[in-house]
C-alpha atoms as one frame of an Amber mdcrd trajectory, in Angstrom:
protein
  26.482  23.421 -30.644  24.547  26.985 -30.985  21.838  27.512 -28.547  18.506
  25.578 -29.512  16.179  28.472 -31.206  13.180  26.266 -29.322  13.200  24.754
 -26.146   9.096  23.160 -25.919   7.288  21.585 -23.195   4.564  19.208 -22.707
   1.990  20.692 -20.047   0.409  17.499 -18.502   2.368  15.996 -15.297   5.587
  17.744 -17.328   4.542  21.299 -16.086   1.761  20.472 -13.745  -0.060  17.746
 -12.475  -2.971  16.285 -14.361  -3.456  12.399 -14.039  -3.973  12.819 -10.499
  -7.256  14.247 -11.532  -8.011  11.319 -13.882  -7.686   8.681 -11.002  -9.605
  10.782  -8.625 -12.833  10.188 -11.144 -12.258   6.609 -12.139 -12.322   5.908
  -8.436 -15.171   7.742  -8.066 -16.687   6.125 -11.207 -16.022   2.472  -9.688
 -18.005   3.868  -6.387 -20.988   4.436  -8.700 -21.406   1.419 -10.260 -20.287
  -0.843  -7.173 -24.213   0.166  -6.335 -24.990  -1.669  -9.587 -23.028  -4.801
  -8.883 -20.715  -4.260 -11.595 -17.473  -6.535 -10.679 -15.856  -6.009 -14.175
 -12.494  -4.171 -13.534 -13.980  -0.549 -14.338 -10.523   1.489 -15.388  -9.854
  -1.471 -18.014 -13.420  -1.065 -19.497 -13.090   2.598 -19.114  -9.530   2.641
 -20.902 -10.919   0.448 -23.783 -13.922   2.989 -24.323 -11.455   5.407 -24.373
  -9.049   4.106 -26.970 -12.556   3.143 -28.894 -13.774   6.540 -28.928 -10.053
   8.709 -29.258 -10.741   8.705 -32.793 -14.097  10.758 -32.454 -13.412  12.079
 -29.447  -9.686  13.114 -29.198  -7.948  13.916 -25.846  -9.087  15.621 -22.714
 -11.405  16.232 -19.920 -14.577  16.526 -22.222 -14.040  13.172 -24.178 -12.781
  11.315 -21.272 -16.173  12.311 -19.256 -17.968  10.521 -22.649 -16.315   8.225
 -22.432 -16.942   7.662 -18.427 -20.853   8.148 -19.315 -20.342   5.412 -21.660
 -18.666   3.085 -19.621 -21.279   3.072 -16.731 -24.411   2.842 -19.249 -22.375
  -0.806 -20.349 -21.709  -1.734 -17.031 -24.535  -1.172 -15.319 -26.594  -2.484
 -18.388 -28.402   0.871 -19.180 -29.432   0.777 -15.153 -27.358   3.751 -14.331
 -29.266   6.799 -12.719 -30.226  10.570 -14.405 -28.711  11.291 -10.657 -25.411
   8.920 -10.899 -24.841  10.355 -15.163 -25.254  13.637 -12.788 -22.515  12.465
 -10.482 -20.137  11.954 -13.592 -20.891  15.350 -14.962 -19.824  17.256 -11.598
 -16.544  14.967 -11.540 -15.246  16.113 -14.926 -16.524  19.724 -13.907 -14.505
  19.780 -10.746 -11.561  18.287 -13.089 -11.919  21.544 -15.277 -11.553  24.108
 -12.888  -9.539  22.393 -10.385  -6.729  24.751  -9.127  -3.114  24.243 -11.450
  -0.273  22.505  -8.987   2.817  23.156 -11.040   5.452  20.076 -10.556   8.451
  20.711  -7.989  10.598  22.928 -10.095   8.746  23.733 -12.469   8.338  27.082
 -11.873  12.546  28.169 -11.194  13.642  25.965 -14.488  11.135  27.432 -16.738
  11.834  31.114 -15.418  15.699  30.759 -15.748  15.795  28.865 -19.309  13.195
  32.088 -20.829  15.395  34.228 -20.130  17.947  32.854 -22.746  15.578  30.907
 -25.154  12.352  30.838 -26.927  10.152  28.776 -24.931   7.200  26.840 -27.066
   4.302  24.914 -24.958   2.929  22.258 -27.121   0.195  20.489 -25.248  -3.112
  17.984 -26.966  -6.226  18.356 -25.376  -9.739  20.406 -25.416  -8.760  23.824
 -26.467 -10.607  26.014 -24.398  -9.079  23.739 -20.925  -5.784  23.946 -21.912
  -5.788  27.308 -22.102  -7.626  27.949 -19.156  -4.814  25.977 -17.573  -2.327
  27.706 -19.166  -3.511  31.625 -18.015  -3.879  29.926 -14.131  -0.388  28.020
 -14.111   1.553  31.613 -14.130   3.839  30.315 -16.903   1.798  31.557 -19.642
   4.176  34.870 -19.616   7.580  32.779 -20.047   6.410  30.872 -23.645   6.866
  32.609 -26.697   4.136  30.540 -28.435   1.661  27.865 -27.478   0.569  25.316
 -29.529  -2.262  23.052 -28.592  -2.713  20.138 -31.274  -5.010  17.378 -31.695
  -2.591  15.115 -31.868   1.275  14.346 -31.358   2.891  12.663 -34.328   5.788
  13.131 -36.096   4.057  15.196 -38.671   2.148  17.510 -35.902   5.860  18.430
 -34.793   7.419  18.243 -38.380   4.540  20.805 -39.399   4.796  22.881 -36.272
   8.949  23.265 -37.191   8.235  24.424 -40.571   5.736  26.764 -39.561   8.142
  28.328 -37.111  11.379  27.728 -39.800  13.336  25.584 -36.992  15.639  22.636
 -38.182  14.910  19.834 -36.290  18.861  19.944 -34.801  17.877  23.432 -33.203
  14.659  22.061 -31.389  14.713  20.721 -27.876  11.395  18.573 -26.434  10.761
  17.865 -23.199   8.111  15.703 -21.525   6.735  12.780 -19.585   5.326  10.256
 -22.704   7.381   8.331 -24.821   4.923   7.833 -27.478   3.491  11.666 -27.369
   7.040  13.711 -26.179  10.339  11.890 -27.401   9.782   9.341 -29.958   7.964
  11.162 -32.443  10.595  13.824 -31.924  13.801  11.758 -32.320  12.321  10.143
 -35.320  12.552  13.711 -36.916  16.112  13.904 -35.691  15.367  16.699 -33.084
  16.667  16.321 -29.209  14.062  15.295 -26.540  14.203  14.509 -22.406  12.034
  12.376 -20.907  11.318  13.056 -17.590   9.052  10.737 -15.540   5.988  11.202
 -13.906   4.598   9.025 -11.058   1.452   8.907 -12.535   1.261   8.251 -16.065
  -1.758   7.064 -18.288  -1.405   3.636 -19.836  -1.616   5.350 -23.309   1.585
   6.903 -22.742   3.590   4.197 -21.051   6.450   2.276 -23.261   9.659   1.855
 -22.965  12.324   4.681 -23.204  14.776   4.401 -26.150  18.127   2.672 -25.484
  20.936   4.806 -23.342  23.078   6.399 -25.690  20.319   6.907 -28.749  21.149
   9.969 -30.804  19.393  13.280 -29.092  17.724  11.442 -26.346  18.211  12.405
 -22.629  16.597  10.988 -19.437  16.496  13.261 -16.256  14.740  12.756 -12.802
  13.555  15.964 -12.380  12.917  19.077 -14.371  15.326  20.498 -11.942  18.013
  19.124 -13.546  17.035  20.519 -17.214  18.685  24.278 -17.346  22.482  22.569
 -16.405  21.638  19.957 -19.141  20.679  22.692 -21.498  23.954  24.466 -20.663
  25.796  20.525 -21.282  24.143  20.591 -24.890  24.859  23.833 -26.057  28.400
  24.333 -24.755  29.439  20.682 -26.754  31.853  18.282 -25.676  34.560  18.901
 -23.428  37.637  19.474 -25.455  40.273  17.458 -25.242  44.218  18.353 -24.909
């Protein structure tokens, strides 16, 4: 097959680590209210607020720090200190300007496929993070474009193709959510890889399409991407 004409990337625990930061304030969340006696299981109330409030809220640092607020006024039964709300406030800062750890890899992979391709970032999140991210991970100069969306659906990528003029058969995904990264791509009859994370919020986690599915590809590290992308665009062996 010809070279893709746009090899994209999710950011989040694809490029560099993120959920990390998420657990880090959940545990400090259930550390505030254990001084309240709250012996509900905090990240399941916290994950329901969140999936109650994605609608209003959307992704990111910002809503999830709502949503945290929220969480502790419910479990503490409005008891929950101007000090402890305080507490949560300086968690979600230090989330926002922590320093960018890019993923083992990362860095050599995404260096060595821009200098053959056109490199897209397509991330969902708070605007104004993300790109803060993006400027401090010292990628920002190897993408060609950077999309940040509000959501990832099928139509979010099927719009983002059109804008660009890309088929679908010339446009390569890679990232660590099922729901967010590969499905919605496949279903457009594009090519995605799914590459693990350790860490990976229980709004992304489901099952990985079936081993042979048409343009899906598992790898174990993002290592192992530019000799796939070579695999891909140099076709099938042929036989004699």
């Amino acid at each position: 097959m010809a070279p893709f004409k746009i090899i994209a990337f999710d950011a989040d625990d694809t490029l560099w680590h993120t959920e990390r930061l998420y657990v880090e304030a959940q545990d400090g969340l259930k550390n505030i209210l254990a001084s309240y006696g709250a012996d509900q299981d905090v990240h399941a109330r916290l994950y329901a607020t969140e999936m109650r409030n994605l609608e209003t809220y959307g992704y990111g640092i910002k809503s999830f720090t709502l949503s945290m607020i929220e969480t502790a006024i419910e479990l503490s039964g409005g008891r929950i200190s101007a000090a402890d709300i305080l507490s949560i406030i300086d968690s979600a800062r230090r989330m926002i300007t922590a320093d960018v750890h890019l993923l083992e890899h990362v860095a050599r992979a995404v260096t060595e496929l821009a200098a053959h391709h056109t490199l897209m970032l397509i991330t969902k999140g708070d605007l104004r993070d993300q790109e803060s991210k993006v400027a401090r991970s010292g990628l920002a100069q190897s993408f060609g474009h950077i999309e940040i969306v509000s959501d990832k659906k099928s139509a979010t990528y099927r719009s983002i193709l059109e804008r660009y003029g890309v088929p679908p058969a010339d446009f390569l995904m890679v990232g660590n959510s099922i729901p967010s990264d590969i499905q919605p791509v496949l279903e457009l009859g594009a090519s995605a890889v799914y590459i693990p994370h350790e860490l990976t919020w229980a709004y992304d986690a489901a099952d990985a399409p079936p081993t042979g599915k048409p343009g899906f590809h598992q790898l174990e590290s993002i290592g192992e991407l530019p000799a796939l992308v070579t695999r891909l665009e140099s076709g099938p062996p042929s036989t004699p």
